[in-house]
C-alpha positions in Angstrom: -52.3 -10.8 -84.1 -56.1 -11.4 -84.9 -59.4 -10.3 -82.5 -60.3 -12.9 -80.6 -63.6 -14.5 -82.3 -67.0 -12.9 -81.0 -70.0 -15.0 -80.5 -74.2 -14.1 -81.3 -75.8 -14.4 -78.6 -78.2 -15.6 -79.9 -76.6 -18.5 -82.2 -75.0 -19.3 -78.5 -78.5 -19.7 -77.2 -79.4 -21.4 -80.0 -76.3 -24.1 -79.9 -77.2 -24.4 -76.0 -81.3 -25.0 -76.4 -79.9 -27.7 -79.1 -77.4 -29.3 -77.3 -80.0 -29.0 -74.4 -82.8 -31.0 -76.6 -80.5 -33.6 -77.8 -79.0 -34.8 -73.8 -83.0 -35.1 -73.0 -83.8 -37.2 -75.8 -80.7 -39.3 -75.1 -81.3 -39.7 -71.6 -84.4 -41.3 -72.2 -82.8 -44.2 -73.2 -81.4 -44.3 -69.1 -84.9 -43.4 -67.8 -86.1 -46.9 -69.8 -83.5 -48.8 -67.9 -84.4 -47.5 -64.5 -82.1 -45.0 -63.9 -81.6 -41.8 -64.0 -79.7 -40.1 -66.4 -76.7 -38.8 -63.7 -76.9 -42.9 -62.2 -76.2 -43.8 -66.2 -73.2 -41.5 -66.5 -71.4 -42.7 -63.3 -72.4 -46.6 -64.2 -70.8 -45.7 -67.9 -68.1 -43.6 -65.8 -67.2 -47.0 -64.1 -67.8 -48.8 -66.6 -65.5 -47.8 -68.7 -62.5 -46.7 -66.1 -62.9 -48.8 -63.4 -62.3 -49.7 -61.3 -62.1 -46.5 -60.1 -62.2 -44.3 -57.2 -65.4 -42.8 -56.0 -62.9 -39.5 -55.7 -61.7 -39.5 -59.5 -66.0 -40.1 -60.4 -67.0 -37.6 -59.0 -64.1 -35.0 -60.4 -64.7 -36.3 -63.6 -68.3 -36.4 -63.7 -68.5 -32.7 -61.9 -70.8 -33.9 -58.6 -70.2 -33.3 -55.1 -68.9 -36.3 -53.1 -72.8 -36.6 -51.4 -74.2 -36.8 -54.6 -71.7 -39.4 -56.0 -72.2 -41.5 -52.5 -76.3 -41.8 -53.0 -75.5 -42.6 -56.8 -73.0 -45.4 -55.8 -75.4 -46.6 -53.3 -78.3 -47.1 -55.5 -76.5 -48.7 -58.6 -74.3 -51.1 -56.1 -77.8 -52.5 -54.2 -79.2 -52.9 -58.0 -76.6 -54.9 -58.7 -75.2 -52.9 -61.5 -71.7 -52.1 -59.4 -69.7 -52.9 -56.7 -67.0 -51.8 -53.8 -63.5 -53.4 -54.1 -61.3 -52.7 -51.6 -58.1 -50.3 -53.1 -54.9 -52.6 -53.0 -52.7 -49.5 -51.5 -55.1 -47.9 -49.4 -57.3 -50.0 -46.7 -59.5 -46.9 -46.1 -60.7 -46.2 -49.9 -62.4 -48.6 -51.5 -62.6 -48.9 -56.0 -65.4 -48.9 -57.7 -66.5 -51.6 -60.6 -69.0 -52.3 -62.8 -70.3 -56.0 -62.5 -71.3 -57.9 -65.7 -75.3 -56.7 -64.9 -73.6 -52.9 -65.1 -71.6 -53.5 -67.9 -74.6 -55.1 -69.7 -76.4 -52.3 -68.8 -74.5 -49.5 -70.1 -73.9 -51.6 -73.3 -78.4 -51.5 -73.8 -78.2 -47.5 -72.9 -75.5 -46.9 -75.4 -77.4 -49.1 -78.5 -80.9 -47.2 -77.4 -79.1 -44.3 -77.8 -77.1 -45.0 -81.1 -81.0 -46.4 -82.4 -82.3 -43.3 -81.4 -79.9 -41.1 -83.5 -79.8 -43.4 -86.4 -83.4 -43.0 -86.7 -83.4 -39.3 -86.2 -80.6 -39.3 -89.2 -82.4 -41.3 -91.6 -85.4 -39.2 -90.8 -83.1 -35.8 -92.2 -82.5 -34.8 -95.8 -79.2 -35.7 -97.2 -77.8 -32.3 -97.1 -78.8 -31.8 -93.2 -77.1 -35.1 -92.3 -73.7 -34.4 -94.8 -73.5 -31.2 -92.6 -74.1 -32.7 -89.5 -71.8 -35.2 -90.0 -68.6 -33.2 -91.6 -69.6 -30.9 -88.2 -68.4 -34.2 -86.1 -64.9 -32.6 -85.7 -65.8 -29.3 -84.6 -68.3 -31.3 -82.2 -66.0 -33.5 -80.5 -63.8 -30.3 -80.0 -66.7 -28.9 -78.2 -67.5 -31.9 -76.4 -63.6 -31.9 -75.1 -64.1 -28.1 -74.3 -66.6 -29.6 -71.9 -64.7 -31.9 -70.2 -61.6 -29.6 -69.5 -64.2 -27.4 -68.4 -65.2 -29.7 -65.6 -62.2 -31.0 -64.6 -61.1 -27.6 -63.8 -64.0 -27.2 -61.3 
């Protein structure tokens, strides 16, 4: 049986401060639109799997269900969502984007792919080969994230 891998410290900091730099720079592109950038994760959240209930949200983006309710409250009186009622359950309502949302989230995500398009073309060749045949280990992280927070 091999050791299990050990980590730097320090290239863990370092991996962290990045990953850190690169969510702020993104979520600028929700800050342009208005909202902040936890209002643009639920809207995409939504968005994407609604409709939805406020319940599964907030597990899957890792908020308490106060923090969720003053989220949904501000993006339904902007227009950018709105409460169905649950077909099963006459006490829960779903969540769903409305076209304004959707159209929403779909500016975020291009301000955001411009953003990192720039930033590539702005890197030597060899910098953006790298980055790009790191996608893989990346996205593993990215999942590592996720099952993180649904375990909370």
């Amino acid at each position: 049986m091999s050791d299990p891998v050990t980590f730097d410290p320090e290239s863990v900091a370092r991996l962290r401060r990045a990953i850190v730099r690169l969510a702020r720079v993104l979520n600028a592109a929700a800050m342009s639109e208005d909202l902040t950038p936890s209002q643009a994760s639920v809207l995409a959240i939504i968005g994407f799997r609604g409709p939805i209930g406020p319940t599964e949200v907030a597990r899957f983006e890792g908020i308490n269900p106060t923090m969720l309710s003053r989220i949904v409250t501000k993006l339904d009186a902007a227009g950018l969502i709105r409460r169905t009622p649950h077909p099963t359950d006459q006490r829960a309502a779903l969540l769903e984007a409305t076209d304004a949302g959707r159209a929403t989230t779909v500016r975020i995500r291009e301000k955001r792919s411009a953003t990192v398009t720039a930033i590539l073309a702005e890197m030597p060749e060899e910098m953006t080969t790298a980055l790009l045949a790191a996608l893989p280990a990346l996205e593993d992280l990215a999942d590592g994230f996720d099952r993180a927070a649904e375990a909370r």
